[in-house]
N, C-alpha and C positions, 0 to 999 in steps of 0.2 A: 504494500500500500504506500503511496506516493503520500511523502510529509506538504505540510502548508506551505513551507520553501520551495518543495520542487515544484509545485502545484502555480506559485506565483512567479516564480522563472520564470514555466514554459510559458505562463498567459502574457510573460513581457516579450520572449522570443518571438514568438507567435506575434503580436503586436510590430514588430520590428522585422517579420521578415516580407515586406515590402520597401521599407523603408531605414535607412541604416541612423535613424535618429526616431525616438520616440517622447513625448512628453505628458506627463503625467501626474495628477492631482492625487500623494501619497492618501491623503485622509481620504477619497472615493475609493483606493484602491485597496484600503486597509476596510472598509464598508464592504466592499464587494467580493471580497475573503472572509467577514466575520472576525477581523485580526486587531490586534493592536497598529499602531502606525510603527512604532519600535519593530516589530515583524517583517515588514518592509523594509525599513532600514537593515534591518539584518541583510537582507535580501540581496538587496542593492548592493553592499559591503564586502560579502562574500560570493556572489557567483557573478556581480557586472562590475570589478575590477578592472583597472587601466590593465593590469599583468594576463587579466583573461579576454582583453581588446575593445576593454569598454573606457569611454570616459562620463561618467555622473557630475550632474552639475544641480545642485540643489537651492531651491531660493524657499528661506521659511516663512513663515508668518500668513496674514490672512489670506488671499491668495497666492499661495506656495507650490510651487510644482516641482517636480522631477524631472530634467531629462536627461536621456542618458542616448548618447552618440555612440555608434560602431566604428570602432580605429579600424582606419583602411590596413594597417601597417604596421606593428612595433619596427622603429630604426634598429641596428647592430648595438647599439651603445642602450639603448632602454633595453633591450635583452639581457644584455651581459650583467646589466648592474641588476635587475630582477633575479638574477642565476645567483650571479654573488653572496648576493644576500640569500637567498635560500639555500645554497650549499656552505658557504662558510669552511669550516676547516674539517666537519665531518657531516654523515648525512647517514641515515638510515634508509634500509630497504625500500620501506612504505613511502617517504617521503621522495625517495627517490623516483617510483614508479608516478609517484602524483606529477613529479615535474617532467618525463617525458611524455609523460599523457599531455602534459602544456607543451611541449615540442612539436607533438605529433596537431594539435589544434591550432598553433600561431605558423604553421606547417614548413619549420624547419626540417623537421626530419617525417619518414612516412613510417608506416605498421612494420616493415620487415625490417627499417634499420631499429626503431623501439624494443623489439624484441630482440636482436643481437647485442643493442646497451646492454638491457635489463640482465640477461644472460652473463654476461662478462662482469654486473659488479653484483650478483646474487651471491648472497651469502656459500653457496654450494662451491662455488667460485673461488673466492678470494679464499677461504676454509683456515682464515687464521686462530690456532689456540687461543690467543690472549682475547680478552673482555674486551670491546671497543675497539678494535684494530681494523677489524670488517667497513667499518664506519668513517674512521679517518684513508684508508685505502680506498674505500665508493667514492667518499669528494675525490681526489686526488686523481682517480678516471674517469668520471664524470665531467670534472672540470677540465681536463686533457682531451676530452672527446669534445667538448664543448667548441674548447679552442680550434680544435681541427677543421669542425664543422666550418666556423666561420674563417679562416684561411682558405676552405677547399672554394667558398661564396665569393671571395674576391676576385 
């Protein structure tokens, strides 16, 4: 069963897929869920992100609306610091697999290169005895593969 979050994603996707801009009275939109307005913001926060090609632009107060623009494009340089910041000096499996799934969407890389990453810094993989060593080894090819990708783009 589909939570109130994914339920108001898809009515925004949906909404936006004629148009790569959509604008929206949160307080009708938090009405027409049954939701708090805070539910919405959630919303908007976590699944229509600049890192996931969206830009949100909010204006509050008595007539206050939403709207939220489709990025034609992240540049090489908002990539890389988005990547930065979420690998850092280690990364986990999980977290890992969430950000080529964002590779495979802002369509740096396709399904079959995802799954030779995924493969290469799997725990099975990398198979080191020590606690946390898995984890600083995954950034360390991740951000190596990262770098190549965008060398191979130039």
């Amino acid at each position: 069963m589909a939570s109130i979050s994914d339920i108001i994603e898809k009515f925004i996707k949906e909404l936006m897929e004629n148009s790569d801009t959509v604008q929206i009275q949160r307080n009708e939109l938090a009405n027409l869920f049954n939701c708090a307005p805070s539910q919405i913001n959630y919303v908007l926060t976590t699944r229509f992100s600049r890192e996931k090609g969206y830009e949100v632009q909010s204006k509050k107060g008595g007539g206050g609306y939403v709207k939220i623009d489709k990025i034609a494009k992240l540049d090489k340089d908002e990539i890389l610091h988005i990547l930065d910041k979420k690998i850092d000096k280690e990364i986990t499996y999980l977290q890992s697999k969430k950000l080529v799934k964002w590779l495979i969407e802002i369509n740096l890389i396709n399904n079959r290169e995802s799954k030779i990453i995924l493969s290469a810094i799997d725990d099975k993989s990398l198979g080191t005895p020590i606690r946390g060593l898995n984890d600083i080894l995954r950034a360390r090819i991740l951000k190596n593969i990262i770098e190549e990708l965008f060398s191979i783009e130039e």
